[in-house]
C-alpha positions as CSV (number, residue, x, y, z in Angstrom):
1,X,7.7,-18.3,42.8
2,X,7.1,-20.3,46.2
3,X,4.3,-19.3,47.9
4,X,4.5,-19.3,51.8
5,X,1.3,-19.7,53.9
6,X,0.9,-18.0,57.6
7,X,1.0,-21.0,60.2
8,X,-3.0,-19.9,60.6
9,X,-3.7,-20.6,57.1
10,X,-2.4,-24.2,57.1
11,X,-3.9,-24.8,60.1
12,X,-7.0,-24.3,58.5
13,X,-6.8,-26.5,55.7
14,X,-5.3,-29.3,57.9
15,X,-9.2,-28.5,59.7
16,X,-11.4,-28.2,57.0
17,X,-12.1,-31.7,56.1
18,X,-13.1,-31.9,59.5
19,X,-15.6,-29.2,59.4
20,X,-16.9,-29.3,55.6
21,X,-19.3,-31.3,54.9
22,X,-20.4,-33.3,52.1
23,X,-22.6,-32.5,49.0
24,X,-26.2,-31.9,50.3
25,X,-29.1,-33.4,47.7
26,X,-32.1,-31.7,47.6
27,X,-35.3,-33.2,46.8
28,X,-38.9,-32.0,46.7
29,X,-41.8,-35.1,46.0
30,X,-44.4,-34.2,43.0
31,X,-46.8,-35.9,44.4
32,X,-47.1,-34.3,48.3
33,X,-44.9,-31.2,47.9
34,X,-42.5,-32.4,50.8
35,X,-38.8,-31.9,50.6
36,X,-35.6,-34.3,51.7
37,X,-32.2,-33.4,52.0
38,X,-29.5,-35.8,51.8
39,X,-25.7,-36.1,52.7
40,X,-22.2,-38.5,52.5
41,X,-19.7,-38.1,54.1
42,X,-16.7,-39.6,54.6
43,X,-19.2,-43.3,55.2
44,X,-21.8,-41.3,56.8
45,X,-25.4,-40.5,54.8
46,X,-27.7,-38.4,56.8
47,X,-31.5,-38.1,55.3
48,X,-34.0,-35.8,56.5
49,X,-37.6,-35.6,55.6
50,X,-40.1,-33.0,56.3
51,X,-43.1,-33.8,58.0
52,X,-46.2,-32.2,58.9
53,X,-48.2,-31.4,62.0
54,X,-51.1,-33.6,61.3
55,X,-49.1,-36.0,60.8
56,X,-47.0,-36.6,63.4
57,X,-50.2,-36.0,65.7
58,X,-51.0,-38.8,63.7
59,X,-49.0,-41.3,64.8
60,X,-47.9,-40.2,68.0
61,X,-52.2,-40.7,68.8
62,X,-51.8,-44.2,67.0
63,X,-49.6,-45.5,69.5
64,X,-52.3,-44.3,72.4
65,X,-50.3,-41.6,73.8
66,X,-52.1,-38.7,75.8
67,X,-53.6,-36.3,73.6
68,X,-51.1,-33.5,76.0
69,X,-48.3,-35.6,74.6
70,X,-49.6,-35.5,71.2
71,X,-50.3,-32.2,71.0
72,X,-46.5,-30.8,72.3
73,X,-44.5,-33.3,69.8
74,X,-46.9,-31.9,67.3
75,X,-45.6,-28.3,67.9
76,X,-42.2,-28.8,67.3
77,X,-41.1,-28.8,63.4
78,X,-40.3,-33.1,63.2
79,X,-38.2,-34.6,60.4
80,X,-38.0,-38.3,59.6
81,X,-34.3,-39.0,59.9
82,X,-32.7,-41.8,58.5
83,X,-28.6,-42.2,59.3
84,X,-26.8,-45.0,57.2
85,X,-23.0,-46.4,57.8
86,X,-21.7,-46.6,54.0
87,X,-18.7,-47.3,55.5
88,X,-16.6,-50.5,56.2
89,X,-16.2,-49.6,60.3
90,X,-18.4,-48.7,63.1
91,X,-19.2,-45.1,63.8
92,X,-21.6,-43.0,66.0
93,X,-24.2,-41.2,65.4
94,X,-24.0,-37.7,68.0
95,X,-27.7,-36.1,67.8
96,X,-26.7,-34.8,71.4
97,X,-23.9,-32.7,69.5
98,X,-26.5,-31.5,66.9
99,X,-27.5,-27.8,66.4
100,X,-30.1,-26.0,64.5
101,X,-28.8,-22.2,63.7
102,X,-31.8,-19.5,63.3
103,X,-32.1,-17.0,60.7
104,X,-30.7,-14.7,63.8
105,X,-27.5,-17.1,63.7
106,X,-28.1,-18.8,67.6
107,X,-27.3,-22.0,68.0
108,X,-29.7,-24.3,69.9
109,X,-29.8,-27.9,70.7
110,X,-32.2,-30.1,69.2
111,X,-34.8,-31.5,71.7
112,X,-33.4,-35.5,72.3
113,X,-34.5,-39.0,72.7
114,X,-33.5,-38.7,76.3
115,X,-35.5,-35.3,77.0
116,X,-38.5,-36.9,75.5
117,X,-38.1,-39.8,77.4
118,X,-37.3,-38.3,80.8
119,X,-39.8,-36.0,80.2
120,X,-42.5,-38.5,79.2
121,X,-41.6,-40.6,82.0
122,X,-42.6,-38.0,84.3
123,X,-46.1,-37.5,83.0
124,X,-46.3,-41.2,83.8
125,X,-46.0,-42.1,80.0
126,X,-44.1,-45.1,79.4
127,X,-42.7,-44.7,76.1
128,X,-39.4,-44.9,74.1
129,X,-40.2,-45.0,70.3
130,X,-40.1,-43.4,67.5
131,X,-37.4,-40.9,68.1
132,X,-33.6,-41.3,66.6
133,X,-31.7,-42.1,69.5
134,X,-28.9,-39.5,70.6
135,X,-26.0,-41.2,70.4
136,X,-26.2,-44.8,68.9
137,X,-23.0,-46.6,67.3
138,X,-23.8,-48.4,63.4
139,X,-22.0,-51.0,62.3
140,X,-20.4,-51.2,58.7
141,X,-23.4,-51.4,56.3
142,X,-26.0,-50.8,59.3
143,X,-29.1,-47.7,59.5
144,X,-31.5,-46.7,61.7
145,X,-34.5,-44.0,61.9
146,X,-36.2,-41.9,64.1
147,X,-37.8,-38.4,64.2
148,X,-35.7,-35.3,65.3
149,X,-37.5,-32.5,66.6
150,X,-36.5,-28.7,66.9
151,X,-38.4,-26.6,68.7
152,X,-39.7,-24.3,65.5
153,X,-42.8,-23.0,63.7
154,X,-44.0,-24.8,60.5
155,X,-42.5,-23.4,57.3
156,X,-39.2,-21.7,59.1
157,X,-35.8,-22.4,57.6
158,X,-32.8,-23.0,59.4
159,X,-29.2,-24.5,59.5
160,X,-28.9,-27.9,61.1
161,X,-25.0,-28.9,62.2
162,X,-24.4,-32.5,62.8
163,X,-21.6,-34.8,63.6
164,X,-20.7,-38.1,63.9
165,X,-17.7,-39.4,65.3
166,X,-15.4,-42.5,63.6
167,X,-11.7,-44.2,64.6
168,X,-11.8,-41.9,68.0
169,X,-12.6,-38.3,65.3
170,X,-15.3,-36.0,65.6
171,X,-16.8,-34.9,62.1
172,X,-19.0,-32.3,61.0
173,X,-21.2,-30.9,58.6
174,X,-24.0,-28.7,57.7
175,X,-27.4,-28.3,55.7
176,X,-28.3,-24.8,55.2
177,X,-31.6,-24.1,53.8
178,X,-33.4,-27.0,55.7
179,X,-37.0,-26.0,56.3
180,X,-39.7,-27.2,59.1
181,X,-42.9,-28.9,56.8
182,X,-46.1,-26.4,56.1
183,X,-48.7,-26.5,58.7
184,X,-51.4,-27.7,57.2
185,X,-55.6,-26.5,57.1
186,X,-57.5,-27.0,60.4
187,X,-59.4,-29.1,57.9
188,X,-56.5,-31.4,56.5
């Protein structure tokens, strides 16, 4: 018996390499609790670590930043990110294209490289490290780091949908179940 597909229904599975992403690996650390999720795809690995509050106060103070700046980078849920090119051609990295999706299901951008500059700028802050740059090209075999920052309470879980672009195509993905690092004791 042949079986015959409406033209919507191919569509789709021409798409959905385009819109599923890879395996995520999920990984919690014995000794501090903390949790990493990884992805491939397609040449692309994506890692993101959960960090805490006191922590990234930490070393946004240890680079003599205002304690105002120090203070607002500490209130947004921050995630060590590292992005790899496992592939054997350049492709981009497209944090601007990023979204984090709320338990309510709303889509919101993640705050960039740029807005922190721009914004840093203004206060008369002259800084332009530590955060993974919005849209950055890697070459075959290259990585780079940076923190990304949502604008979310310790401990919430969320949806983050990435992309990266390669050979002139857009790719996406998701993690689902990502969560922001615990805030941690006035004390700690």
């Amino acid at each position: 018996m042949k079986m015959v597909y409406p033209r919507c229904c191919l569509l789709l599975l021409l798409c959905l390499p385009l819109i599923v992403g890879g395996e995520v690996r999920h990984h919690r650390s014995p000794e501090t609790g903390l949790s990493s999720w990884k992805v491939e795809d397609r040449g692309f690995s994506l890692e993101l670590v959960q960090l805490v509050p006191n922590y990234v106060k930490a070393v946004f103070a240890s680079r003599g930043l205002p304690p105002e700046v120090v203070a607002e980078v500490g209130g947004y849920c921050v995630f060590g990110t590292i992005v790899r090119n496992l592939s054997d051609a350049p492709l981009s990295n497209l944090v601007a294209d990023w979204r984090y999706i709320t338990a309510d299901g709303v889509a919101h951008a993640p705050k960039t490289k740029s807005a922190w500059v721009a914004e840093w700028r203004e206060r008369g802050v002259a800084f332009r490290w530590l955060m993974l740059p919005e849209d950055q090209t890697y070459e075959a075999g290259d990585w780079g780091q940076g923190f990304t920052t949502v604008k979310l309470p310790p401990g919430t879980v969320f949806e983050l949908a990435y992309a990266w672009s390669q050979h002139g195509e857009t790719y996406r993905g998701s993690i689902e179940g990502l969560r922001c690092g615990p805030a941690e004791p006035a004390d700690g």
